[in-house]
N, C-alpha and C positions, 0 to 999 in steps of 0.2 A: 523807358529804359532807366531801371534803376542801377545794376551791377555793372560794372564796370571790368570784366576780365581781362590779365591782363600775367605774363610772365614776372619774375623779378628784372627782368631786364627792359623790361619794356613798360615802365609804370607811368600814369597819366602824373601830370599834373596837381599839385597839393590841391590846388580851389576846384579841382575837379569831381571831391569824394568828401564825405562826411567821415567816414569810419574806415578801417580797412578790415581785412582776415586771412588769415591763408592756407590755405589745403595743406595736410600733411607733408611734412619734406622738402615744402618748398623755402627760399630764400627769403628770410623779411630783416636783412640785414640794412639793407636801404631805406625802412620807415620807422619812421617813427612809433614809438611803444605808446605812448601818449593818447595817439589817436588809434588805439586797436580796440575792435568793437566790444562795447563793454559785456561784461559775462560771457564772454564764447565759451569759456571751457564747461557751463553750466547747461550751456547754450545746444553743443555737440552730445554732451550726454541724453538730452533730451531727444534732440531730434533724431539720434540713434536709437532711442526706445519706441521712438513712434513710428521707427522703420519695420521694425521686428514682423510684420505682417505682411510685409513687400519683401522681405527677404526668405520668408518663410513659404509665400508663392513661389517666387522665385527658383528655391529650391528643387521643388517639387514639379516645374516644367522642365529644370536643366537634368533633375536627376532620370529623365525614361530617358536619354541616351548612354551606349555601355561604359564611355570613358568618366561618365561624370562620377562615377563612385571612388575615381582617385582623388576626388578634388576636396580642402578644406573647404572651400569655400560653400559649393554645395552642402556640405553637412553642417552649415551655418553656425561654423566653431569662432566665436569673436578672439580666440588665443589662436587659433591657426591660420586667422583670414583679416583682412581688413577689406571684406566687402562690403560688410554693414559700415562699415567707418567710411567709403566710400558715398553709402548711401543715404549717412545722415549729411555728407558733403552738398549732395546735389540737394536735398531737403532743404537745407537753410538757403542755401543762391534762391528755391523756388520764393522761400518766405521771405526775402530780404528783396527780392524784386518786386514784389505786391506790395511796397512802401514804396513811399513819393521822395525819400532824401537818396540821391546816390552813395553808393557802397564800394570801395574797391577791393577787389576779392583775387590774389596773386594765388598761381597756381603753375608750376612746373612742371607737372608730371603732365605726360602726353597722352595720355589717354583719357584720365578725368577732366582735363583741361576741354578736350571735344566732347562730352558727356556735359559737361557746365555750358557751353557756348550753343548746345542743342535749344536750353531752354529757353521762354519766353522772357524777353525784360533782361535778356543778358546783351551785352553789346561787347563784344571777344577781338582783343587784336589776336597781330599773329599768332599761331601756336606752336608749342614746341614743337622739333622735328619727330617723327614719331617710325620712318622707316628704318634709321640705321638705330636706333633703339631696342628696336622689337629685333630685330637680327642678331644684336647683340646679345639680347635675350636669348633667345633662341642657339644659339651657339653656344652659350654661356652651359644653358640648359642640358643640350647634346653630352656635350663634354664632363660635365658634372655625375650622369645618368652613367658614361662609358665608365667613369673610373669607380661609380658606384658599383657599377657590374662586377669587378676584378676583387673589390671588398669582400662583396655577395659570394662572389666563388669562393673563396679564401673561408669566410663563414660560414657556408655549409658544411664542404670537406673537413674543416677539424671542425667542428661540435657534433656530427653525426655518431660519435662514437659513446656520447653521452646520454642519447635519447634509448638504452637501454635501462634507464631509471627509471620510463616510465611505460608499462608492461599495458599491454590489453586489458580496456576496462577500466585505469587508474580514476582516480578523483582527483583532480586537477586545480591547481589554482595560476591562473596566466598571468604573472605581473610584470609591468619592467622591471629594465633592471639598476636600479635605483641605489645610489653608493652607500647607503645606509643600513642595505641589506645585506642579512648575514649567513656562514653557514652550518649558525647553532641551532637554527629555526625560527630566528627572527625574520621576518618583512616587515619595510615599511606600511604596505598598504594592507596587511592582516596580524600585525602584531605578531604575538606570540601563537596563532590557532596551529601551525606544523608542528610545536610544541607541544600541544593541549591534545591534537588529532595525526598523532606521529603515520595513519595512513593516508595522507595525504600528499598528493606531489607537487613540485614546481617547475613549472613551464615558463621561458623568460621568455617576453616578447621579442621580438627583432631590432626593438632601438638596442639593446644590451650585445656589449663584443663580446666577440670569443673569447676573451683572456678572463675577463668579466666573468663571463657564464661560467669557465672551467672552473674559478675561485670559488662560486655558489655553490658549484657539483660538487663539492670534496663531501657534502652531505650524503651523496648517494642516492637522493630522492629529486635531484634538481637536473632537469635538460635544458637545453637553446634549441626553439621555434626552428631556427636557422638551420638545425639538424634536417630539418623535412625540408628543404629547396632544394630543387634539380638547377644541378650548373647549370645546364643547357638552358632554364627556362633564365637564369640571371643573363645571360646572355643578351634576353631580351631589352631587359634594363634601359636602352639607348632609347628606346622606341616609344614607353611605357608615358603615356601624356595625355591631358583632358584637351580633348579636343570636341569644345563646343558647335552647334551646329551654324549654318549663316542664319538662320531663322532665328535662332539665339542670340548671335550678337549684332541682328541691324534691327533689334526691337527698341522699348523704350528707354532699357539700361543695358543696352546694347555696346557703348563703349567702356561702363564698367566689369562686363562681364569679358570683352576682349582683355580686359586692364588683368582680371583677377586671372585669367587662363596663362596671359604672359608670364605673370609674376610666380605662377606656381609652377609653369615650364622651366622656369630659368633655372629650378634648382634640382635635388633630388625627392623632391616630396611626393609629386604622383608616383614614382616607382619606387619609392620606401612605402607603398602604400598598396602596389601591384603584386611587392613581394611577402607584403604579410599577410596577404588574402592566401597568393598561392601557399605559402609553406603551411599559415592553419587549417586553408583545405586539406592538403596530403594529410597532415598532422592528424586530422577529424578520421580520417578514411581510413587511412594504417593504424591508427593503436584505438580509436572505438571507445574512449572515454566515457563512465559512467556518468560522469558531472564536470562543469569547465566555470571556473567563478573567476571572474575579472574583476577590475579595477574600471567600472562602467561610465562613460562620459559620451554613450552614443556617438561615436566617433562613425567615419564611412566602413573603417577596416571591421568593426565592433558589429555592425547591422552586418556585414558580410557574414561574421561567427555566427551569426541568428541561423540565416536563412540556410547554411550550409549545417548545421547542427543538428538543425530540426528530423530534418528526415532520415538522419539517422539514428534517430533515439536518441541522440545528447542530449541531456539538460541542460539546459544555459540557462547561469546566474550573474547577475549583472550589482557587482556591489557597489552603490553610489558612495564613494570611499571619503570625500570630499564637500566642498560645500559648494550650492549654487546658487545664482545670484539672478537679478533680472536681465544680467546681459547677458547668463549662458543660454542662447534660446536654443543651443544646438540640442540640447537634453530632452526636449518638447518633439511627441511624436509625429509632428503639424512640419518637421522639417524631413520627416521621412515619406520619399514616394511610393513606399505600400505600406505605412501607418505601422500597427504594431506590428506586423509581419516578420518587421528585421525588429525587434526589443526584445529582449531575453525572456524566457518562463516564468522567471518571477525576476524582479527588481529588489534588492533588497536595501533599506535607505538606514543612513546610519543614527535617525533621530526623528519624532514627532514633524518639526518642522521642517523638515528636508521632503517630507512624506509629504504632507502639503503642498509643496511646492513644486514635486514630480507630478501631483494630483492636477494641479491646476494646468501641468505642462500637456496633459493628456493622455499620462497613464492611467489605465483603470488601477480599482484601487484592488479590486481583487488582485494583481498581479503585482502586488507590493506587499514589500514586512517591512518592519526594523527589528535590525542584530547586534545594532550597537554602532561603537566609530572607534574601530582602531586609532586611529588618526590622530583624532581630538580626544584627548581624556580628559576626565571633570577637571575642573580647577573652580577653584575657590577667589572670591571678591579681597576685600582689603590689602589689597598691593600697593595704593596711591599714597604719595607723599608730594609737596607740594616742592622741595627741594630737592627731590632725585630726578635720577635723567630723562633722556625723553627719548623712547627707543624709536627707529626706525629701522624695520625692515624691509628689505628693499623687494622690489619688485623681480620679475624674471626678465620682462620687457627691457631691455638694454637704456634704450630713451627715458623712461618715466626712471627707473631706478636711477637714470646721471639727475633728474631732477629732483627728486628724493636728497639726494646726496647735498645738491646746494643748495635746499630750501636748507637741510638740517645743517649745512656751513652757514648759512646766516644769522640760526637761531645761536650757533657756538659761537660765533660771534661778539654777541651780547651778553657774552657772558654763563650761557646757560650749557651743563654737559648735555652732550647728546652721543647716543650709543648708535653706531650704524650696523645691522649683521646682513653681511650678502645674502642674498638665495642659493641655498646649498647645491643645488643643480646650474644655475646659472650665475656664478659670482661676476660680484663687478668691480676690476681694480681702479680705486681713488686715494686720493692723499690726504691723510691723516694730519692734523693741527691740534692746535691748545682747545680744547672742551669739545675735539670731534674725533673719535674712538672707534675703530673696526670692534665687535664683538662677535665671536661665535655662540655664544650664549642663545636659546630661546626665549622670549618671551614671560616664558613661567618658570625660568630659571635664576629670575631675580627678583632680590628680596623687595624692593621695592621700584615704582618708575611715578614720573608726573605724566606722559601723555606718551601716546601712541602717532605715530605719523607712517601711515601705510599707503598703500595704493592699491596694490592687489595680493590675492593671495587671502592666511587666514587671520594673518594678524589682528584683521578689522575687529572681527570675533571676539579673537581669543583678550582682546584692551578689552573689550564690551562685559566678558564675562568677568574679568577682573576686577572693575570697577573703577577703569581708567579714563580721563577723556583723550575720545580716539577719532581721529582725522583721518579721510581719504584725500590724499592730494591728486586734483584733477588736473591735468596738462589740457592745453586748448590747442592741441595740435591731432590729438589721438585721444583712444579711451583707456580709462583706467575700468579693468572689467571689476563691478561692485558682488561680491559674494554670498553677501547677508540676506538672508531671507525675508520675506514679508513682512512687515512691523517693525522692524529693526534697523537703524540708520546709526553709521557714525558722520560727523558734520565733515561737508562735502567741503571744500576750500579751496581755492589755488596756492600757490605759493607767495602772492602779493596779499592774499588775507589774512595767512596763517600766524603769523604774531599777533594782532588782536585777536582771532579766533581763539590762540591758546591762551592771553591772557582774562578774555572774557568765559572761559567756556568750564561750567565747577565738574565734580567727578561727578557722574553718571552712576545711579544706582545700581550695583551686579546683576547682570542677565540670570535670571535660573539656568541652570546647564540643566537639568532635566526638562523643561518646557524646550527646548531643543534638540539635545541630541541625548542617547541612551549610551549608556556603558557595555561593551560587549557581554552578549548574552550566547554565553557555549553551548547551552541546551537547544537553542535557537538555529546555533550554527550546526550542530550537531544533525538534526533534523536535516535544514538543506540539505546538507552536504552528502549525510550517510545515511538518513532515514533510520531503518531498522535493522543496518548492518551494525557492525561492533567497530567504530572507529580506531580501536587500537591493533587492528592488525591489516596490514596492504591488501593487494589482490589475489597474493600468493597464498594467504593465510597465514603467515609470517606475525608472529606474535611480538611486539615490541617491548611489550612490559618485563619482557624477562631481563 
């Protein structure tokens, strides 16, 4: 018995442990910092990598039951799940047991906690309570589903009157609905192409509100998803939940997959997930689209588009709009349980090394191109100055972006400015001091910076192509998901390294932006999209150019 498991309320003994550590969320206000196992957070990122093949089985047994296609977790989304975060949990307890010095390892959550106390070499007190929890959960869950249904309704009835923008046969593009989007013909996730390809239409996903979506439509080419929902079926909403099988959760990760089913119950996520299947099924079935191009991240609802498109002549285009990393493994066809079957017609990747890296995930390569990156446009190296600020962009993740925040309060501290800019979808309010500055600004918006401090997201990148030194801050409680593709590293650090890391660490030669990503190519796009139709005019024959 090396591990010692053990609640925060219930902890052994100082002379009892050499080291401690503690699973996500839980309480380590009681220990000592001192004695906390050295490198965890280097430690977790690892052994979260070397899960990816247990998660990706995984998968693929939970996914032949019908409720598993509402579940993030199944589609092995490391930003929608912490099931893999879960399973580099049990990974380390396995390796930390198979050493001779004991470890104590605090853990409150009730479900991981019996999942830990399964293994060999664990010796587990009490565990948290786990029935009035899970009920909790569950309740929690019911109620969130009911009032989501009342939304749903509300959402269908007024946007329905919208989905006359997009007529029988349209070319399509489905994106969210993203505050940055506009109704001149800008999108975030295709730039300016509605501009370029005035026959094409827009389709909001179901995360986008109705007020939202009417704002888009003033264009006259933009509907909401939500137009295609039958009340009746929102109705259902309450009910709409993964429910794993018992053979599923009394196997080996049997108590994580009970963990990961609860936690997805609790909220509105399986039936934000039920009702985007159903409305793009109708959606597919009544208007008959010639072509449908998304914003592609292999998501559960995204393989549903596949498989319901195919057979009706829709072409599905999957534009990998974004960048991927070694911990997206949800993008890898090895987490789909009928392999390419649910992937789009073609994949289209927005760069050389993106293309690579889809390759390696298990796309053929035949069923890939690059069109270019909206998203990421070239930029140019010499931005570094040794006395300008040191930006950090914060994460989406709520936790890692509060730690963002007081690594970069420490560094202001000393002295040094430092620039903080929320994530535009997900901000995070903090309090501003002498040399720590909210900026709205991006990245490539200023004239110069000394270093990058990122977590997640593209920032990592976009310091790299600059020619900045650029830091991932690891938290050792959870994962920071890394983006950069193959070859490419920015220096990984905690928040306890990163003052010498910035003061040891010179500028970093600029990344080519061409040996990565491409510049949108409309000939390219043009081709997908319309083939050998005449992209400036709709379905109707409607000539735009005039």
């Amino acid at each position: 018995m090396t591990i010692l498991l053990r609640t925060s309320r219930d902890l052994p003994p100082d002379a009892a442990w050499r080291y401690w550590l503690a699973v996500t969320d839980s309480d380590t206000s009681g220990l000592d910092p001192s004695r906390k196992l050295p490198r965890l957070a280097h430690r977790l990122e690892t052994a979260f990598e070397d899960c990816r093949d247990t998660w990706w089985s995984l998968a693929r047994q939970l996914g032949a039951t019908p409720s598993a296609e509402l579940s993030h977790s199944v589609a092995c989304g490391a930003f929608g799940s912490d099931f893999g975060l879960m399973l580099a949990w049990d990974r380390i307890a396995t390796e930390l047991a198979a050493l001779p010095e004991p470890h104590l390892m605090v853990c409150d959550d009730a479900w991981a906690f019996r999942q830990l106390a399964s293994r060999p070499g664990v010796a587990a007190g009490a565990p948290p309570p786990l029935r009035v929890m899970a009920a909790r959960r569950a309740l929690r869950g019911f109620a969130a589903r009911g009032k989501l249904a009342l939304r749903l309704i509300r959402s269908a009835l007024t946007t329905r009157r919208l989905g006359a923008a997009l007529p029988t046969g349209s070319r399509v593009l489905l994106v969210y609905g993203h505050p940055g989007s506009r109704a001149d013909g800008f999108d975030v996730y295709f730039g300016t192409l509605m501009r370029e390809l005035p026959g094409l239409k827009r389709l909001l996903h179901c995360d986008c509100p109705p007020d939202r979506a009417a704002e888009l439509a003033q264009d006259g080419r933009t509907a909401s998803l939500h137009g295609w929902g039958s009340a009746l079926f929102a109705l259902t909403m309450p009910f709409q939940a993964w429910r794993p099988t018992p053979e599923q959760t009394s196997g080996a990760f049997g108590w994580l997959i009970r963990r990961a089913a609860a936690r997805e119950n609790s909220g509105g996520g399986p039936a934000m997930n039920a009702w985007q299947m159903h409305c793009q099924r109708r959606f597919l079935d009544q208007v008959r689209p010639a072509v449908v191009c998304w914003p592609w991240e292999n998501h559960a609802w995204e393989r549903d588009l596949c498989r319901a498109a195919r057979p009706l002549g829709v072409r599905s285009l999957g534009y990998q709009h974004t960048v991927i990393g070694p911990h997206q493994i949800n993008y890898s066809v090895r987490a789909n349980v009928d392999g390419l079957a649910s992937i789009p017609d073609m994949v289209i990747a927005d760069g050389p090394a993106y293309r690579d890296e889809l390759i390696a995930w298990g796309v053929p390569a035949e069923r890939l191109c690059i069109a270019g990156a909206w998203r990421l446009p070239p930029v140019t190296g010499g931005r570094f100055e040794a006395g300008a600020p040191v930006f950090v962009p914060l994460s989406a993740i709520p936790a890692i972006a509060r730690l963002q925040v007081e690594a970069g309060r420490q560094l202001a501290r000393t002295g040094r400015r430092v620039l903080v800019k929320p994530h535009p979808m997900y901000p995070l309010a903090f309090a501003e001091e002498a040399d720590l500055e909210r900026t709205d600004i991006g990245i490539t918006g200023h004239a110069a910076l000394s270093a990058v401090i990122a977590a997640t997201g593209t920032s990592s990148l976009e310091g790299l192509l600059l020619g900045l030194p650029t830091f991932r801050l690891l938290p050792d409680d959870r994962l920071a998901v890394d983006i950069l593709p193959q070859g490419v590293k920015a220096v990984a650090v905690t928040p306890e390294d990163l003052p010498q890391a910035l003061a040891e660490t010179p500028p970093p030669a600029p990344l080519a932006y061409a040996e990565l990503l491409a510049a949108p190519d409309m000939q390219a796009w043009k081709s997908l999209l319309f083939g050998d139709i005449d992209p400036t005019t709709d379905q109707q024959g409607t000539d735009h150019g005039q």
